[in-house]
C-alpha positions, 0 to 999 in steps of 0.5 A: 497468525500475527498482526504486521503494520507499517504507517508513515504519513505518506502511506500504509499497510496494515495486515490482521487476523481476521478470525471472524471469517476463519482461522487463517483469515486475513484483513489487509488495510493499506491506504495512500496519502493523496495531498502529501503525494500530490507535489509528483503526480499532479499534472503528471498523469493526463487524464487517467486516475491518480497515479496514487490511486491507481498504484494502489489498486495494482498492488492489490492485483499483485497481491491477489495474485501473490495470494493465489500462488500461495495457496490462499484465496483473496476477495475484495472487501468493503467495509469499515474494518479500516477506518482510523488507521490513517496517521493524518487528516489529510485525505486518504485513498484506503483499499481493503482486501481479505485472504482466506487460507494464508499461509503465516509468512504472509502479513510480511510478504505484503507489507514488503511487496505493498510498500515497495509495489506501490512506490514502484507504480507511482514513480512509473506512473509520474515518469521519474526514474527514481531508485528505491531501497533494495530493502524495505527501511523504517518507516520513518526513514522511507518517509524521508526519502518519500519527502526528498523526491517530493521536493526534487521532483515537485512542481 
């Protein structure tokens, strides 16, 4: 099995062999730019957690639930397996989730359905009826994107 990644300095998914816990062992790193997003979900949320935050922590419901359908068993993980992959200095929520038995599609399954999950949930979150891609563009370019509806819907 491959590694699969996709950083910007908005948000990122990195997914990894992880032979140590089994041959079809994944590490799944993903992690959200709390200061660069801040511009749409602050004083947007009320008093719950950050929409950013809080997106994340779904799609790591999600894809639990996407590994199970596939067959592959997810566990939470802690640790520091993750650490550095963060593209910036600012501050970074970072969540960290193993799967066991994964099939080989699998790392770009959840580079896909992370990505596009969690702008999803941030843009609901803050109520802004924004369209995302259809498909998953560049990194650089979904950062552009991400910036603009910053500066659009900013306060």
């Amino acid at each position: 099995m491959k590694a699969d990644a996709y950083i910007n300095d908005f948000l990122f998914f990195v997914v990894r062999p992880d032979e140590s816990r089994g041959k079809d062992s994944l590490l799944c790193c993903s992690g959200v730019n709390l200061e660069r997003f801040a511009p749409i979900t602050k004083w947007r949320h009320g008093l719950s957690s950050s929409p950013a935050i809080r997106g994340l922590q779904i799609v790591r419901l999600g894809l639990s639930s996407l590994a199970l359908e596939n067959g592959a068993t997810p566990r939470t993980f802690r640790g520091k397996e993750c650490a550095g992959l963060a593209p910036t200095t600012e501050t970074w929520y970072v969540d960290v989730l193993q799967i066991e038995n994964a099939p080989e599609s699998f790392p770009s399954e959840i580079i896909g359905y992370g990505v596009l999950g969690l702008l999803e949930s941030i843009f609901k979150a803050c109520r802004l009826e924004i369209i995302l891609p259809d498909k998953l563009p560049e990194p650089g370019a979904l950062q552009e994107f991400i910036e603009e509806q910053c500066r659009k819907f900013g306060r």
